[in-house]
Backbone as a chain_set.jsonl record, in Angstrom:
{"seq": "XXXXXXXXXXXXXXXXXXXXXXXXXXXXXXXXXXXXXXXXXXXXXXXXXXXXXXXXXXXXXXXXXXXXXXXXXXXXXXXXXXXXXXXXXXXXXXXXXXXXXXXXXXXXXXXXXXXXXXXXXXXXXXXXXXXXXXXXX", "coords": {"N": [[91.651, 85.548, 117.728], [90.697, 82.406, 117.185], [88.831, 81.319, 114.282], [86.102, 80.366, 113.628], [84.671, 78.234, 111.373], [82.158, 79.414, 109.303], [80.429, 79.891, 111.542], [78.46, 81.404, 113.658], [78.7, 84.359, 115.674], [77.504, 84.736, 118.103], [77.552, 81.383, 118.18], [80.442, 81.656, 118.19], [81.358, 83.041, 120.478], [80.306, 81.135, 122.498], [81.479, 78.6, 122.213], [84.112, 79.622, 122.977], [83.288, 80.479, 125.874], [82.476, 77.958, 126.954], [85.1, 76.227, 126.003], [87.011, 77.719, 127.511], [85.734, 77.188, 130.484], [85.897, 74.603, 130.269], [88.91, 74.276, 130.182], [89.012, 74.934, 132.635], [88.064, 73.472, 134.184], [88.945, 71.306, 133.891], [91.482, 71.386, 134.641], [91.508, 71.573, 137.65], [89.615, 69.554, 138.316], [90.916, 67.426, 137.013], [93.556, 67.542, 136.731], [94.294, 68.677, 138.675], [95.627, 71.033, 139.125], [97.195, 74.848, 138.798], [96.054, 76.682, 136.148], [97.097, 79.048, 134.019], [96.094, 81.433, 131.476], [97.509, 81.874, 127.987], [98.678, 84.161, 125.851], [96.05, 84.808, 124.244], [94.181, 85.848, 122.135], [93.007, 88.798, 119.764], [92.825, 89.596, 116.396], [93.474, 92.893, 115.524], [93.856, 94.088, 112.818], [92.835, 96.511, 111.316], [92.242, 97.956, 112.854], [89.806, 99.222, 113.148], [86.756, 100.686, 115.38], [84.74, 98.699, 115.376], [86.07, 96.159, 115.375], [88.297, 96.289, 117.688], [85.942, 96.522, 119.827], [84.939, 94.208, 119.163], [87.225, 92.785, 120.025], [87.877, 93.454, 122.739], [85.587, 92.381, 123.875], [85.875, 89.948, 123.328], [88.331, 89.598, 125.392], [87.022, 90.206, 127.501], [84.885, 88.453, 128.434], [87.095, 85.832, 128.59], [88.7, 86.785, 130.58], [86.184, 87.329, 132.338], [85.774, 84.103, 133.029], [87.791, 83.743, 134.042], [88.092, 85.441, 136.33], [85.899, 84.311, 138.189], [86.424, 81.827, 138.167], [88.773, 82.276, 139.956], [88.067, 83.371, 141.953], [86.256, 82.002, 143.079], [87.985, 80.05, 144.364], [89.135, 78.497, 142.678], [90.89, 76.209, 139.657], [91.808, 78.302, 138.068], [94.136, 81.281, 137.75], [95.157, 83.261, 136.343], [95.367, 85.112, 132.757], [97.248, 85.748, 130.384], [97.343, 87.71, 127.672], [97.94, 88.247, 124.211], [99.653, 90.63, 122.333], [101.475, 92.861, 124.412], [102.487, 95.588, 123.425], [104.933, 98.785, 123.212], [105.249, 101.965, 122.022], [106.807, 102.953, 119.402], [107.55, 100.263, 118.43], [106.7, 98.78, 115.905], [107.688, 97.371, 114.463], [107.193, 94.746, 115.067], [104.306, 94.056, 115.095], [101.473, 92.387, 114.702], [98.961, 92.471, 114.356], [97.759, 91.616, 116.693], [98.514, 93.156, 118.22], [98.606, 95.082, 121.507], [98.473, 98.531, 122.116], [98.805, 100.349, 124.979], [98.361, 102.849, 125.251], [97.326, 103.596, 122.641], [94.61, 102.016, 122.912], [92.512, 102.723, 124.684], [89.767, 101.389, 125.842], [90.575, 98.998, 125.785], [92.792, 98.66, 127.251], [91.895, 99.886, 129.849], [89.906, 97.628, 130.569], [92.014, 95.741, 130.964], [93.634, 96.765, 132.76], [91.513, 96.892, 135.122], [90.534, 94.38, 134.965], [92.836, 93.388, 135.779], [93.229, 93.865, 138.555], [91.197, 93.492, 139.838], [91.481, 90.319, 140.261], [94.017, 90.912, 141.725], [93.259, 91.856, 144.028], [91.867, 89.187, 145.189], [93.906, 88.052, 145.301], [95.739, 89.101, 147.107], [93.663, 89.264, 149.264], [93.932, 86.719, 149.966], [96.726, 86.234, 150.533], [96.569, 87.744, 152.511], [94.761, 86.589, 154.359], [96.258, 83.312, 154.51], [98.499, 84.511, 155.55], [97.765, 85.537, 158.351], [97.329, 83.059, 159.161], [99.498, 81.677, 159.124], [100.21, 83.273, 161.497], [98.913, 82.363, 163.521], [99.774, 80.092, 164.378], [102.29, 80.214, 164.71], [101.672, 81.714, 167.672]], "CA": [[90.728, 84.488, 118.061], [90.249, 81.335, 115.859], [87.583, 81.293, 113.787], [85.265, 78.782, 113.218], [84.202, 78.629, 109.781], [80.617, 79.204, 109.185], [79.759, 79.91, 112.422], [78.02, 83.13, 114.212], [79.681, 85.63, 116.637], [76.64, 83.251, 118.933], [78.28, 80.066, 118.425], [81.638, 81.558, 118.639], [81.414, 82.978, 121.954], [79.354, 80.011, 123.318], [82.552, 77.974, 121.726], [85.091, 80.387, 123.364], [83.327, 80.405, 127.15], [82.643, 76.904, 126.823], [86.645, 76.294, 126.002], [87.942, 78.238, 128.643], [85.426, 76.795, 131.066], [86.277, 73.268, 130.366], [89.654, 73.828, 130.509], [89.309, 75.281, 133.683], [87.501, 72.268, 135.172], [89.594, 69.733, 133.611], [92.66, 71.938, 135.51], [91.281, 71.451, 138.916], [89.208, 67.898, 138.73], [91.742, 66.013, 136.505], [94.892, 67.234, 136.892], [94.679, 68.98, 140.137], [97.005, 72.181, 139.129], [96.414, 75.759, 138.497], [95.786, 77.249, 134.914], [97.214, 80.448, 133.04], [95.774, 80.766, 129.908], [98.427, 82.39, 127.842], [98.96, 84.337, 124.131], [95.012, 84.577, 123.806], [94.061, 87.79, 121.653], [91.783, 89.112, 118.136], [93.49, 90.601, 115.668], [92.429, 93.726, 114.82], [94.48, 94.705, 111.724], [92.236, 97.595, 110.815], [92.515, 99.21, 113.811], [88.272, 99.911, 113.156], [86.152, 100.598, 116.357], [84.016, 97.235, 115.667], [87.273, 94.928, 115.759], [88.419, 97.281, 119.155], [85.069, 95.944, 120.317], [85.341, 92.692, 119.235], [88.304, 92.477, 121.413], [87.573, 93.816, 124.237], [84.352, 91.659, 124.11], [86.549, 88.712, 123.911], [88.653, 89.868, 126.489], [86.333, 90.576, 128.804], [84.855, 86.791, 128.186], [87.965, 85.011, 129.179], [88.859, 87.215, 132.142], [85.591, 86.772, 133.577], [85.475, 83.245, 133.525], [89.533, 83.495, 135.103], [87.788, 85.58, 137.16], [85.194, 83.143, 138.441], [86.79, 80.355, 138.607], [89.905, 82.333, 140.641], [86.755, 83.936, 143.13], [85.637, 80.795, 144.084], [89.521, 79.365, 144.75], [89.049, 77.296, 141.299], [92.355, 76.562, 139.398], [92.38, 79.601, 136.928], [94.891, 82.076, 137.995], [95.294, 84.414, 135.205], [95.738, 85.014, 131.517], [98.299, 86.69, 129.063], [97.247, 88.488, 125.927], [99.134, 88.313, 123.116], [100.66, 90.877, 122.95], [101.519, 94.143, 124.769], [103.697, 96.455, 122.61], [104.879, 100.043, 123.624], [104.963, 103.046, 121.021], [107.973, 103.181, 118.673], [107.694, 98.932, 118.12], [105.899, 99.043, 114.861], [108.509, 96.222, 113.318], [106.557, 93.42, 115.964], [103.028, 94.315, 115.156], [100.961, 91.366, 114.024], [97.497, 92.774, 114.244], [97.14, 90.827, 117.7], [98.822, 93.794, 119.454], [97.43, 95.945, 122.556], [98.773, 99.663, 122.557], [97.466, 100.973, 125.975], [98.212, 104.35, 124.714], [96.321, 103.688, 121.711], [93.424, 101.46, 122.765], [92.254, 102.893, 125.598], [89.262, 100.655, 126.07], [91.253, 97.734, 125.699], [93.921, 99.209, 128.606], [91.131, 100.099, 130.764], [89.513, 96.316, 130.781], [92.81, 95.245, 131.352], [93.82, 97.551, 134.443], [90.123, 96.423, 135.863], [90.332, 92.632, 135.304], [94.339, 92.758, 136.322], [92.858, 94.943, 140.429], [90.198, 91.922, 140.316], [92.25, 89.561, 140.559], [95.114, 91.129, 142.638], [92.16, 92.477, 145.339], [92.03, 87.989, 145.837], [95.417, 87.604, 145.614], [95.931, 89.881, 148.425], [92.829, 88.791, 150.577], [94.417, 84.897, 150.183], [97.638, 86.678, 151.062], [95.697, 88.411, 154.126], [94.261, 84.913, 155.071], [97.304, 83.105, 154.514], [99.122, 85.096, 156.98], [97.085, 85.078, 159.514], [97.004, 81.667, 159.536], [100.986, 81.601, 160.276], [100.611, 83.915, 162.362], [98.066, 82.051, 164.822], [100.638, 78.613, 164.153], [103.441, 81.028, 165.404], [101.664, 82.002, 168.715]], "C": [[90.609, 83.58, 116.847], [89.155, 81.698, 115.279], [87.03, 80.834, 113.421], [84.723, 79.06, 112.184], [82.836, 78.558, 109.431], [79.664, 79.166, 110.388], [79.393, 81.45, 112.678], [78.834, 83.332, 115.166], [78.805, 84.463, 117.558], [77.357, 82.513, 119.339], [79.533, 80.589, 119.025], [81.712, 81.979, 119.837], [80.939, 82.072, 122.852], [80.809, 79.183, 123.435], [83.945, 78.63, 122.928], [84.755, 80.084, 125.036], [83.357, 78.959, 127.106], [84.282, 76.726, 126.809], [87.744, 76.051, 126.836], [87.384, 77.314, 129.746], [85.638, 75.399, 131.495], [87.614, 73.067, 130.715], [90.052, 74.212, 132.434], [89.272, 74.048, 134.844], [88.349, 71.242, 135.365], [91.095, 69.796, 134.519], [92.541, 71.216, 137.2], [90.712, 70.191, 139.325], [90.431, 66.72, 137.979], [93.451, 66.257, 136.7], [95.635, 68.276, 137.879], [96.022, 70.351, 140.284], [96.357, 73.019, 138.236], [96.179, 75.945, 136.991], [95.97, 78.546, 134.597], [96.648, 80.172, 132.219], [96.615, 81.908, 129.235], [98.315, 82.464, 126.241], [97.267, 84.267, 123.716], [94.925, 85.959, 122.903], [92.897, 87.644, 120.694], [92.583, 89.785, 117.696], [92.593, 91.6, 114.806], [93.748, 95.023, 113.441], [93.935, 95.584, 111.811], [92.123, 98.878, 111.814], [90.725, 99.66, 114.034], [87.968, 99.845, 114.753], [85.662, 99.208, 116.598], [84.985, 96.351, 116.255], [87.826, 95.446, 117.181], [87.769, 96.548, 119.974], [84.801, 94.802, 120.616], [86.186, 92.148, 120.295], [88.424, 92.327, 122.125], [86.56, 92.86, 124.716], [84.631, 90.089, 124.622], [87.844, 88.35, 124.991], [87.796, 89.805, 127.97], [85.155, 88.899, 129.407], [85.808, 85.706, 128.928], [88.114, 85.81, 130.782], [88.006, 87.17, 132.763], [85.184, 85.188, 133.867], [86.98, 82.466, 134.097], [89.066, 83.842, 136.175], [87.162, 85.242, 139.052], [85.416, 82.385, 139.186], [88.35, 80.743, 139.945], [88.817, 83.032, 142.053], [86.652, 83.034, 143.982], [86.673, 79.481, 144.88], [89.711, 77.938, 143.927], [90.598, 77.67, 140.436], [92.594, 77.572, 138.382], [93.298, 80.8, 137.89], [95.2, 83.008, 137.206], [95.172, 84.158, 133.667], [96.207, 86.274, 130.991], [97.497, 86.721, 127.712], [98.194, 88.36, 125.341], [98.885, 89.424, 122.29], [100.78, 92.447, 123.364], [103.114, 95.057, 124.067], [103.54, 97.972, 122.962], [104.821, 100.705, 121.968], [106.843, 102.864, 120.667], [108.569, 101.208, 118.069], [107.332, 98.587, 116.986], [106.61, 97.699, 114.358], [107.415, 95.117, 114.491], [105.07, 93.262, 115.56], [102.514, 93.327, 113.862], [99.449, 91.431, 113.638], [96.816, 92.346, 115.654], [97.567, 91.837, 118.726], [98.317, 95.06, 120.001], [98.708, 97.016, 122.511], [98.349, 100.427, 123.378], [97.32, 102.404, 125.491], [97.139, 104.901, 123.242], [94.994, 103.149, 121.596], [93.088, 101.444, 124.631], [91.008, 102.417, 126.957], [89.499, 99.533, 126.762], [92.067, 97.749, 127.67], [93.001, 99.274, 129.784], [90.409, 98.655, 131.654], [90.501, 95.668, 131.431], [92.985, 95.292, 132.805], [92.983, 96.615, 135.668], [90.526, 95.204, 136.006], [91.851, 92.582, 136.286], [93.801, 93.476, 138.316], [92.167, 93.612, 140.452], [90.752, 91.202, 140.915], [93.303, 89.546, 141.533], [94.132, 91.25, 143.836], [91.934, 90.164, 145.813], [93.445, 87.118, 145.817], [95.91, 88.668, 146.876], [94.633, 89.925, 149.693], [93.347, 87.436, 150.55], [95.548, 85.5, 150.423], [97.125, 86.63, 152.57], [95.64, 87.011, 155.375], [95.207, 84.236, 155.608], [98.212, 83.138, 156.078], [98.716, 85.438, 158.347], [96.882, 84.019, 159.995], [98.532, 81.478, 160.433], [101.167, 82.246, 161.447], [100.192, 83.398, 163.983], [98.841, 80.694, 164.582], [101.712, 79.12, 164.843], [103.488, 80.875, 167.041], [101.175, 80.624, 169.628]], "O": [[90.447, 83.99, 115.698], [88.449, 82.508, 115.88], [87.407, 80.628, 112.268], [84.25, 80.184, 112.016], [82.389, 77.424, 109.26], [78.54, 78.665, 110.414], [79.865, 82.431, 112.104], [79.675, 82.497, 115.498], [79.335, 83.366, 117.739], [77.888, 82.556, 120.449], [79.863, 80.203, 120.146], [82.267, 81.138, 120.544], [81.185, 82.251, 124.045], [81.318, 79.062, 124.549], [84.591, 77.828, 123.603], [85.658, 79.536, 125.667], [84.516, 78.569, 127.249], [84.788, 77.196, 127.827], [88.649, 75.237, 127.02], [88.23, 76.535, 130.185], [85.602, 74.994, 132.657], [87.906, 72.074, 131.382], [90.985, 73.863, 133.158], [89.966, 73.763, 135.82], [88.569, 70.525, 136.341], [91.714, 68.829, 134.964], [93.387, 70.502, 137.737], [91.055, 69.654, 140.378], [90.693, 65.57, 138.328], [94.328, 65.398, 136.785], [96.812, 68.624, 137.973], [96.909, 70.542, 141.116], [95.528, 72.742, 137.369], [96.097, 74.799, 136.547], [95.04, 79.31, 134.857], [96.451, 79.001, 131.892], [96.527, 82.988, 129.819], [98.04, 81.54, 125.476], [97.105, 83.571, 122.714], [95.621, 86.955, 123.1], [92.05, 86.75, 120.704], [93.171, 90.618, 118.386], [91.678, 91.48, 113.992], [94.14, 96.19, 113.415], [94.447, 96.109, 112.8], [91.994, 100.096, 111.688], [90.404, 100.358, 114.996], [88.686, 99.138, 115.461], [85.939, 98.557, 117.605], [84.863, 95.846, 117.371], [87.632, 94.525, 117.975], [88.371, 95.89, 120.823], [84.518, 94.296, 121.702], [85.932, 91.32, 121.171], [88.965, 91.337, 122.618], [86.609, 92.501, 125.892], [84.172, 89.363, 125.505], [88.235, 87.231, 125.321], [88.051, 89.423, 129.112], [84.866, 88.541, 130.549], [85.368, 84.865, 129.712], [87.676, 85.39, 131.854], [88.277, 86.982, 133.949], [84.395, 84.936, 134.778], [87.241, 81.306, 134.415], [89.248, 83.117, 137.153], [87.495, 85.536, 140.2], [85.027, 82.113, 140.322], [88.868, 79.865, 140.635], [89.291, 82.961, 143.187], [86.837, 83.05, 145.198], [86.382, 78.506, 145.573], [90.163, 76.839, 144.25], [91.243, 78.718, 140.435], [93.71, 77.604, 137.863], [92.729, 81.054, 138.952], [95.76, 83.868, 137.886], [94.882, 83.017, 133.307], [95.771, 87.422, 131.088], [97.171, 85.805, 126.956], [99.319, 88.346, 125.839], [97.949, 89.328, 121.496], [100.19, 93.264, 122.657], [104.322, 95.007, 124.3], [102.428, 98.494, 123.04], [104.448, 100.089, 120.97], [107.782, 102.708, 121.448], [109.63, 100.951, 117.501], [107.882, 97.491, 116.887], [105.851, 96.926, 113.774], [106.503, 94.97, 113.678], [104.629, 92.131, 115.759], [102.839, 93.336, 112.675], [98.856, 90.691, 112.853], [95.63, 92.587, 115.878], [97.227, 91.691, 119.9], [97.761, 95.939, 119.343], [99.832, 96.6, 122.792], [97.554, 101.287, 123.001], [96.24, 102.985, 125.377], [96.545, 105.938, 122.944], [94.228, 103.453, 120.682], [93.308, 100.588, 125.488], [91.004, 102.683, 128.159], [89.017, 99.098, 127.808], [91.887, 97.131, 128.719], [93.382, 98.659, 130.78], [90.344, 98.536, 132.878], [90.19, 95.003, 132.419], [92.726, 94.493, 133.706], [93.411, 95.967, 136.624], [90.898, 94.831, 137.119], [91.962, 91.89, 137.298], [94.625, 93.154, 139.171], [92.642, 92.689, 141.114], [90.686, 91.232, 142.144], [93.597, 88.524, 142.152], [94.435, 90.478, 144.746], [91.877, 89.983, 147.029], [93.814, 86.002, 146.183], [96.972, 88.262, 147.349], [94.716, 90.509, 150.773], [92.966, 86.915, 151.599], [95.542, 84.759, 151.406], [97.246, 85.785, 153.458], [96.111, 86.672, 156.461], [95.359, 84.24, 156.83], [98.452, 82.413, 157.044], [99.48, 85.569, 159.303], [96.344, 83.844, 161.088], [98.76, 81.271, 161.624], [102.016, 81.968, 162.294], [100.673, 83.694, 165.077], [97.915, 79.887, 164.669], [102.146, 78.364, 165.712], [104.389, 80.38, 167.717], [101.087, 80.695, 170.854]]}, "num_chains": 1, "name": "protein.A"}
């Protein structure tokens, strides 16, 4: 996550939903097309619980306002973390990367937000097809 210089954890999450939220809007009223948001993360060099937390905190921040805005058939559609690395990768590791095996928090938020999202990508599927289907008959 950037870090604003001289600001509080406060501001910065205000800064961060704010952000996302705007760009969400500006997706769907100005330029009428969906929105990934892509490569977002915290680096948690230290590996500590707090920074873990941190993470997850700002994870769980963006995905629910992807969430949200993908609920209400607003243009957010997902977002990529930066970055998912398996076990035995150690040469890639920037401090920004998610080991589900090792951050089991992290993995868990993920799982959750990634079912969210699929559970309205498969009722707008549902819909969808029912629609062809009554255009068919």
């Amino acid at each position: 996550m950037m870090r604003l210089p001289e600001s509080s954890n406060e501001e910065q999450t205000l800064f961060l939903v704010r952000w996302v939220n705007d760009h969400i809007q500006d997706a769907q009223i100005i330029i009428e097309k969906p929105v990934l948001f892509a490569e977002f993360g915290v680096s948690v060099r230290n590996m500590s619980s707090e920074s873990i937390r941190i993470r997850d905190e700002f994870f769980n921040l963006v995905y629910s306002s992807i969430y949200s805005s993908a609920s209400d058939g607003g243009a957010a559609t997902g977002g990529l973390f930066w970055h998912l690395l398996a076990e035995g990768m150690d040469s890639f590791k920037d401090g920004y990367e998610v080991l589900l095996d090792e951050n089991s928090s992290t993995a868990t938020l993920i799982a959750q937000e990634s079912q969210k999202l699929n559970r309205i990508r498969m009722k707008k599927f549902s819909i969808d097809n029912t629609k062809v289907k009554q255009v068919r008959n």
